[in-house]
SEGULUM-71435 format. One record per atom (N, C-alpha, C, O, CB): residue in one letter; z, y, x. Coordinates in steps of 0.02 Angstrom, whole numbers, plus 50000, padded with zeros to 5 digits. Glycine has a CB too. Layout:
! SEGULUM-71435
aZYX ...
This chain:
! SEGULUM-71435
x509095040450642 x509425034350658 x509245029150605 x509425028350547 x510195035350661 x508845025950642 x508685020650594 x509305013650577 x509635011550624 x507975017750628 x509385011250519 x509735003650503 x509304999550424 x508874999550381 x510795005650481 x509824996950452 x509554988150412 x509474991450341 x509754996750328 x510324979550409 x509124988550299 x509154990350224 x509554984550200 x509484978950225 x508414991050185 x510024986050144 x510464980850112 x510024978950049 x510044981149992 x511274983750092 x509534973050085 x509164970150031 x509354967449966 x509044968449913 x508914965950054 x509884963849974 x510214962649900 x510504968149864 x510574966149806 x510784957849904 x510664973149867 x511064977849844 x510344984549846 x510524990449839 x511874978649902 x509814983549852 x509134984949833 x508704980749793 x508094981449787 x508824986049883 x509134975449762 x508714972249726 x508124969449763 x507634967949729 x508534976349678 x508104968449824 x507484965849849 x507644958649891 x508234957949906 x507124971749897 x507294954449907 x507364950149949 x506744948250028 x506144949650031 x507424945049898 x507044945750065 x506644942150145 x506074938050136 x506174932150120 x507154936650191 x505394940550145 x505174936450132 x504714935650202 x504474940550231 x504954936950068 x504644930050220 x504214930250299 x503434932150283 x503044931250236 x504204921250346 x503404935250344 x502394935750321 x502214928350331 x501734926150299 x501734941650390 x502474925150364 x502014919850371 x501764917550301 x501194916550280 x502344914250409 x502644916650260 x502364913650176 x501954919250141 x501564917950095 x503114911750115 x502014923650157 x501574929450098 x500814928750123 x500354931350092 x501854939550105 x500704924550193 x499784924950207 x499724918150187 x499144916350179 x499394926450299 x500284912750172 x499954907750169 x499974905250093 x499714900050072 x500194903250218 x500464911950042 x500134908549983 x499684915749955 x499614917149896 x500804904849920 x499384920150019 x498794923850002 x498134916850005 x497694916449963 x498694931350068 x498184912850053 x497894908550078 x497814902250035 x497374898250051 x498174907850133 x498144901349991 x498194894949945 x497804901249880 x497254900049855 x499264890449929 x498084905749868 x497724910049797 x496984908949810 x496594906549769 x497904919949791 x496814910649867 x496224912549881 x495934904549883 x495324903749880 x496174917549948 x496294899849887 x495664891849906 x495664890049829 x495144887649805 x496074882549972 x496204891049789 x496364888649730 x496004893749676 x495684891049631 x497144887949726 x496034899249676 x495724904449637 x495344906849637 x495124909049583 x495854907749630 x494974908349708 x494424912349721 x494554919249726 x494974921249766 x493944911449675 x494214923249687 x494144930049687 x494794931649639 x495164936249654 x493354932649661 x494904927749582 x495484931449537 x496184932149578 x496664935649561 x495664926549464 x496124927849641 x496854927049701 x497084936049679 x497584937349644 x496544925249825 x496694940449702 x496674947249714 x496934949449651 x497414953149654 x496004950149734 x496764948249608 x497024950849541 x497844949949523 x498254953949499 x496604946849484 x497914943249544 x498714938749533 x499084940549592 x499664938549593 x498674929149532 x498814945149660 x499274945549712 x499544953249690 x500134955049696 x498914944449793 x499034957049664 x499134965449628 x499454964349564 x499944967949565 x498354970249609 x499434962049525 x499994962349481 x500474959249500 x500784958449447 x499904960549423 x500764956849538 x501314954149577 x501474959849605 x501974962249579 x501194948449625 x501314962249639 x501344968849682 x501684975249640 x502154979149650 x500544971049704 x501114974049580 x501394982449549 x501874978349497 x502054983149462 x500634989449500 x502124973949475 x502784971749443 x503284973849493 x503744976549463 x502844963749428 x503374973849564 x503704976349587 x503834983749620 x504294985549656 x503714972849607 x503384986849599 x503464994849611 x503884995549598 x504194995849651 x503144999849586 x504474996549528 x504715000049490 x505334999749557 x505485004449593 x504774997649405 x505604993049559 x506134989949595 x506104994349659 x506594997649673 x506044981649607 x505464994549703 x505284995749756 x505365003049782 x505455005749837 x504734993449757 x505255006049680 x505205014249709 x506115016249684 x506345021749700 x504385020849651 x506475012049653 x507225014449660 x507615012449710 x508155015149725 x507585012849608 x507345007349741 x507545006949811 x507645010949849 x508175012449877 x507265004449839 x506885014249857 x506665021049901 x507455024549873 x508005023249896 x505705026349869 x507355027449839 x507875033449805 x508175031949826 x508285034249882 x508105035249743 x508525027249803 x509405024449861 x509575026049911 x510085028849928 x509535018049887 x508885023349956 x508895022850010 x508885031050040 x509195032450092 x508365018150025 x508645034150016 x508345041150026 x509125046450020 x509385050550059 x507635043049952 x509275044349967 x509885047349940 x510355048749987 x510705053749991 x510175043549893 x510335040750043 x510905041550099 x510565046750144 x510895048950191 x511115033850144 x510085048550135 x509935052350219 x509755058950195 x509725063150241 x509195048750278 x509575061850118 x509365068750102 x509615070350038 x509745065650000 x508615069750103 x509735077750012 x510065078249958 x509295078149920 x509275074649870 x510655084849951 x508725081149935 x508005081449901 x507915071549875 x508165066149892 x507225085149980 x507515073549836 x507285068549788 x506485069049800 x506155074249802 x507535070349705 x506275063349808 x505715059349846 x505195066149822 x504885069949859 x505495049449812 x505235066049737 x504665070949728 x504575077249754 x504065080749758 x504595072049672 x505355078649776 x505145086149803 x505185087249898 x505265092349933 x505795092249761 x505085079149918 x504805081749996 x504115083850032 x503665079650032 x504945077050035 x504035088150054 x503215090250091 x503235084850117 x503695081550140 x503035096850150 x502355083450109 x502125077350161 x502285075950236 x502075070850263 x501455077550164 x502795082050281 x502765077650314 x503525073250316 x503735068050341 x502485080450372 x503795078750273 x504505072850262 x504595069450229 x505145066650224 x505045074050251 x504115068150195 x503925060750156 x503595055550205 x503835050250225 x503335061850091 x503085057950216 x502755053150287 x503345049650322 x503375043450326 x502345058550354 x503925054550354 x504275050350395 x504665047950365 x504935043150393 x504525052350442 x504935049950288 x505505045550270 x505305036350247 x505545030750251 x505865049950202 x504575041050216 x504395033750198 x504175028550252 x504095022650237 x503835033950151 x504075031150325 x503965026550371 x504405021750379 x504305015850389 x503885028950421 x505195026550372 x505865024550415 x505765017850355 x505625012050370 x506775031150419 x505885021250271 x505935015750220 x505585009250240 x505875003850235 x505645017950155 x504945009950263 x504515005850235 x504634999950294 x504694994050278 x503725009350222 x504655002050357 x504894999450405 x505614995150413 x505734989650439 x504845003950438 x505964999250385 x506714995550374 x506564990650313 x507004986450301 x507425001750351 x506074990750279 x506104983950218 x505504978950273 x505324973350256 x505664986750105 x505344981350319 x505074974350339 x504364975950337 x504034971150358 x505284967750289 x503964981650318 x503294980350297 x502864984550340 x502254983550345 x503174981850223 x503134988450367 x502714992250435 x502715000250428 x503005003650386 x501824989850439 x502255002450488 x502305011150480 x501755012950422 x501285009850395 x502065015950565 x502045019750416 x501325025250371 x501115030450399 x501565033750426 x501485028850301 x500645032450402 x500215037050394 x499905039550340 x499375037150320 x499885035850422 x500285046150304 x500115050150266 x499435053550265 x499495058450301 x500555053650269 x498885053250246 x498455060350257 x498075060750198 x498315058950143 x497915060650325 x497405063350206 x496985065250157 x496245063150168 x496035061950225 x497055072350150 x495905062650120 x495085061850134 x494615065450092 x494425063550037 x494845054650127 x494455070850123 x493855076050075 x494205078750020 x493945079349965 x493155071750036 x495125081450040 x495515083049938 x495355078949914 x495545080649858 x495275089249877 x495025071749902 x494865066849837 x495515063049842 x495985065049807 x494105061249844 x495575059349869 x496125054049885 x496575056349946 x496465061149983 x495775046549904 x497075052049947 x497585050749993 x497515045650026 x497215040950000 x498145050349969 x497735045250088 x497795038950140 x498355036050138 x498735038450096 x497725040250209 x498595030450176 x499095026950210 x498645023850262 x498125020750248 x499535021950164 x498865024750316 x498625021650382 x499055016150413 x499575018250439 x498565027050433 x498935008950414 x499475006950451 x499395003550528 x498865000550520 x499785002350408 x499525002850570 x499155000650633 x499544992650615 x499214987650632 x499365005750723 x500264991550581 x500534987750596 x501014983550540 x501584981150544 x500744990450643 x500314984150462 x500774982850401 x500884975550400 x500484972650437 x500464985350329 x501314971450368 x501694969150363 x501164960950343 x501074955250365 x502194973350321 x500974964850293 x500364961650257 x499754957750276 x499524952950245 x500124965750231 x499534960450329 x499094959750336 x499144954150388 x499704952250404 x498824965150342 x498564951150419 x498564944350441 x497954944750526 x497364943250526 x498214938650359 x498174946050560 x497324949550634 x497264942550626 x496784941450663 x497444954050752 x497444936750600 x497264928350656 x496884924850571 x496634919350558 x498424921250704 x496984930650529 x496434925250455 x495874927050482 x495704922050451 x496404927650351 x495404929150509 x494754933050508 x494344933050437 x493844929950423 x494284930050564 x494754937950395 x494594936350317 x493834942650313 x493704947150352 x495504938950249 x493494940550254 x492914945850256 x492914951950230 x492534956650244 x492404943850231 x493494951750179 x493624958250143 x494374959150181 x494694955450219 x493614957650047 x494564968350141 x495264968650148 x495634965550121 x495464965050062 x495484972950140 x496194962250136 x496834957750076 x497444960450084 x497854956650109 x497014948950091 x497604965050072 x498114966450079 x498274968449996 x498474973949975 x498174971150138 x498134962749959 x497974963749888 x498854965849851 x499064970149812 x497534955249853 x499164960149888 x500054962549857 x500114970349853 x500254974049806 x500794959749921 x499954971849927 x500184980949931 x499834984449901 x500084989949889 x500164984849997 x499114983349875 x498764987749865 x499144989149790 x499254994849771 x497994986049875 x499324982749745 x499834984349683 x500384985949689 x500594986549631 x499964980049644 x500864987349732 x501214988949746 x501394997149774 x501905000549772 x501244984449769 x500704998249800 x500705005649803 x500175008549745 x499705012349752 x500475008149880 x500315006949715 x499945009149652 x500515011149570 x500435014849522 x499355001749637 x501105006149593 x501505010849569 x502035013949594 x502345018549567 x501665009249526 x502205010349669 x502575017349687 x502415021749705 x502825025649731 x502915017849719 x501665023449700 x501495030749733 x501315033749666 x501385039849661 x500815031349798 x501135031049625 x501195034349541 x501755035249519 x501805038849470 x500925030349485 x502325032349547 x502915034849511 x503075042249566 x503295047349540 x503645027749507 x502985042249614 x502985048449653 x502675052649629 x503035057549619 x502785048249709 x501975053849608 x501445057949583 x501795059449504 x501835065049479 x500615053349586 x502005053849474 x502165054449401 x501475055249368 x501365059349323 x502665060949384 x501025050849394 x500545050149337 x500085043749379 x500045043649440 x500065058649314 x499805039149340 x499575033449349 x498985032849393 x498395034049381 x499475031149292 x499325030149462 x498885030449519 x498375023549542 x498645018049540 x499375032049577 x497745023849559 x497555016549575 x497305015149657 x497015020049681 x496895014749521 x497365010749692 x497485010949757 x496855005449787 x496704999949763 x498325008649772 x496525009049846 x496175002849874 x496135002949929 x496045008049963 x495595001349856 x496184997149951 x496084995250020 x495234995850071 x494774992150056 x496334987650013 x495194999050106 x494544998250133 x494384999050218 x493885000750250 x494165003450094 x495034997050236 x494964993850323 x495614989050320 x496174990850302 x495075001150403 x495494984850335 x496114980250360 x496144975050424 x495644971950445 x496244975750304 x496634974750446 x496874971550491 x496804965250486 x496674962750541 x497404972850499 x496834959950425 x496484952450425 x495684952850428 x495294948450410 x496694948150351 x495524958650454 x494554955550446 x494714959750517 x494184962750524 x493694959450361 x495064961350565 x494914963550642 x494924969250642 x494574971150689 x494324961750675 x495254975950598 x495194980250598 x495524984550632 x496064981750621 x495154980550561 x495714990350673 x496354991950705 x497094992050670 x497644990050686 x496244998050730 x496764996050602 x497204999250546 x496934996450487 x496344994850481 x497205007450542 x497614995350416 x497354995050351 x497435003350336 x497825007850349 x497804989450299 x497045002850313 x496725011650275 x497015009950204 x496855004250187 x495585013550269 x497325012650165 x497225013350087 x497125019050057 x497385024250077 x497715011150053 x496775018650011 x496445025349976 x496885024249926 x497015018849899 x495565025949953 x497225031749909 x497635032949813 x497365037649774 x497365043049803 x498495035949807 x497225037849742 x496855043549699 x497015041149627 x497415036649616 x495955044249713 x496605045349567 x496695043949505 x496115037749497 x495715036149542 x496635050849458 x496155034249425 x495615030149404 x495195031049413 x494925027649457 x495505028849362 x494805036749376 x494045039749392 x493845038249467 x493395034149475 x493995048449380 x494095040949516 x493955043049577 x493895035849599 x493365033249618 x494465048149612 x494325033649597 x494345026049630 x493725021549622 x493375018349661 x494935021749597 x493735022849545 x493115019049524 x492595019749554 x492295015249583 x492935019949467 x492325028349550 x491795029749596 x491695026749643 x491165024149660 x491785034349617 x492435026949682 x492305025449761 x492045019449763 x491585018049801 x492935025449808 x492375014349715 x492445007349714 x491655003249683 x491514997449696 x493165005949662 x491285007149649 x490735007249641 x490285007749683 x489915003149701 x490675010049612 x490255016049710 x489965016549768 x489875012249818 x489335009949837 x490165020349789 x490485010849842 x490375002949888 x490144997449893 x489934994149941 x490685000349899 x490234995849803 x489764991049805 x489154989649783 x488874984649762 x489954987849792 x488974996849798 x488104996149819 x487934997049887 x487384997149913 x487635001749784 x488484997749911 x488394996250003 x488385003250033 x488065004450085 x487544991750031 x488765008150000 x488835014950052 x489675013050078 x490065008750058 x488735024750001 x489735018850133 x490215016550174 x490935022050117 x490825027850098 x489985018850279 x491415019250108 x492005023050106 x492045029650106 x492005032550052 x492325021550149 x492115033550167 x491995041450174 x491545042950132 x491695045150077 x491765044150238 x490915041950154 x490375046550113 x490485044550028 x490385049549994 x489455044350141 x490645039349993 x491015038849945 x491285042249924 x491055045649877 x491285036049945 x491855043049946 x492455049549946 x492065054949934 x492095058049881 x492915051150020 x491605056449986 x491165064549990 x490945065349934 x490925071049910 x490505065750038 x490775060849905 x490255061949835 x490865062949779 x490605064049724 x489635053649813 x491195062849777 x491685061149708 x491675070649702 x491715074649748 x492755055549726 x491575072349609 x491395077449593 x491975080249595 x492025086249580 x491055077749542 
């Protein structure tokens, strides 16, 4: 049974997508490339808030504590969460044991009418970088590599440790695709 999240009393507040694409949209005319940098540390300043929320929220519906649910009752709790704050579904999975997914057909973030060239879903990507490190309990880094503002079905995000990311994040930009990325990580 899904209900409303009591945003004030989560420390969180309403914010419309419209304003979150249109001052993705001003970062990006005014900043350029650093937009991405200033939308992720925005993002992961708010993990901490974001992941005691979760708990709260969690608290009302299970006596277990976030760290000790199997993926798939994490998958759905965090759907119900993530959905009741406004930001869309998840999809839990895996890619090659290297990283973790989030799949979203329908995040919050993202923008189908920018036809942007990269992924932007730069807020979340800091934002799940520390609440999924505070889940893991050790310092996670997150990237985006399908999204929904460049026409995509789904935003994809990859979580893994530093190292790995880097790889991946390297790899790509010498122009291999994502997966096989992943494949290669030792």
């Amino acid at each position: 049974m899904s209900q409303s999240l009591d945003l004030a009393n989560h420390q969180l507040l309403a914010l419309s997508r419209s304003s979150l694409a249109a001052l993705r949209t001003a970062l990006i005319r005014d900043a350029g490339p650093a937009a991405a940098a200033y939308l992720q540390e925005a993002g992961y300043a708010g993990g901490e808030t974001l992941f005691d929320s979760f708990r709260s929220w969690l608290a009302m519906r299970t006596e277990a504590q976030a760290e000790e649910l199997g993926v798939e009752e994490f998958e759905r709790f965090a759907t119900d969460y993530f959905r009741d704050a406004g930001w869309g579904s998840l999809k839990v999975g895996t890619l090659n044991d290297a990283v973790a997914t989030l799949d979203s057909t329908d995040w919050g973030e993202s923008d189908p009418e920018s036809g942007m060239d990269h992924p932007a879903c730069h807020f979340t990507t800091g934002m799940f970088a520390d609440f999924f490190g505070r889940i893991a309990d050790t310092p996670l880094a997150v990237l985006e590599v399908e999204c929904r503002s460049m026409g995509a079905p789904r935003c994809r995000f990859l979580v893994g440790n530093a190292a790995v990311m880097e790889h991946v994040y390297d790899e790509m930009g010498r122009g291999v695709d994502y997966e096989e990325a992943v494949g290669s990580v030792l």
